[in-house]
C-alpha positions in Angstrom: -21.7 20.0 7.2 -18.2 21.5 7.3 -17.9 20.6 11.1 -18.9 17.3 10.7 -16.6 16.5 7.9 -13.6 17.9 10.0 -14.6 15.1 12.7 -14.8 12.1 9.9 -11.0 13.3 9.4 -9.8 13.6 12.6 -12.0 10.1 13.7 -10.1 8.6 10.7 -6.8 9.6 11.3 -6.7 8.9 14.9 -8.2 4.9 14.0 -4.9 4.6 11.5 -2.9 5.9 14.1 -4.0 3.3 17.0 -3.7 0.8 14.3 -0.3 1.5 13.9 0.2 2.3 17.7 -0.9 -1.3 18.1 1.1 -3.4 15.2 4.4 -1.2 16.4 3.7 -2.5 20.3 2.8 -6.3 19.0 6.2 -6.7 16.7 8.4 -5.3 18.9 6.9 -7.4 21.6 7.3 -10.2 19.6 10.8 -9.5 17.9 9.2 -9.1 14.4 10.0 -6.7 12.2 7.1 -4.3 10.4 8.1 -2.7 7.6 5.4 0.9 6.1 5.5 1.1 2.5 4.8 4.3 0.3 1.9 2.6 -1.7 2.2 4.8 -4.8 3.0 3.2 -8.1 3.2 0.0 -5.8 0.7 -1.3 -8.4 2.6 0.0 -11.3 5.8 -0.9 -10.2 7.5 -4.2 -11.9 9.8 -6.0 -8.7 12.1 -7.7 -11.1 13.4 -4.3 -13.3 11.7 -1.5 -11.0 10.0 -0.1 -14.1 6.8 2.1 -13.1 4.6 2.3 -15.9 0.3 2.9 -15.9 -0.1 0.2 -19.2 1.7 -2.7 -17.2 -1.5 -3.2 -15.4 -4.0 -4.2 -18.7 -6.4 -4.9 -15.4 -6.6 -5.1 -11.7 -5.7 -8.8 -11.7 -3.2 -9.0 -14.1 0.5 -7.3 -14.1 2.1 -7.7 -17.6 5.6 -5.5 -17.2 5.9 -3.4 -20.8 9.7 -2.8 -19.3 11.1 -6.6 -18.9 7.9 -8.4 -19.4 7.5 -10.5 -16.3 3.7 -11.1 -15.7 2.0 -12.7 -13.1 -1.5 -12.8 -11.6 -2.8 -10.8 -8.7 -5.9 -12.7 -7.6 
């Protein structure tokens, strides 16, 4: 079980890899630019003040900012 889980893993991390591989190759072909983002506390995090903080997302669709208390809706 152990083996097969170690070849999910490396199946995985070689498909993210060619996926990014591939965006790289197709902006710089095209002169765009592609930007990676660290997505944690993207969800948390409030663009207008940069406040991160778990109770400004009351649920998945709604962001209500408990720093400077923009909202808007996700969906």
């Amino acid at each position: 079980m152990r083996q097969k889980a170690g070849l999910n893993y490396a199946i995985l991390d070689v498909g993210c890899y060619e996926l990014r591989r591939q965006l790289e190759y197709k902006c710089e072909r095209s002169g765009a630019k592609l930007a990676f983002v660290d997505p944690r506390y993207s969800s948390q995090l409030c663009r207008r003040c940069g406040a991160i903080d778990k109770q400004s997302r009351p649920t998945q669709a709604l962001f209500a900012c408990v720093g400077c208390g923009s909202a808007r809706t996700l969906m």
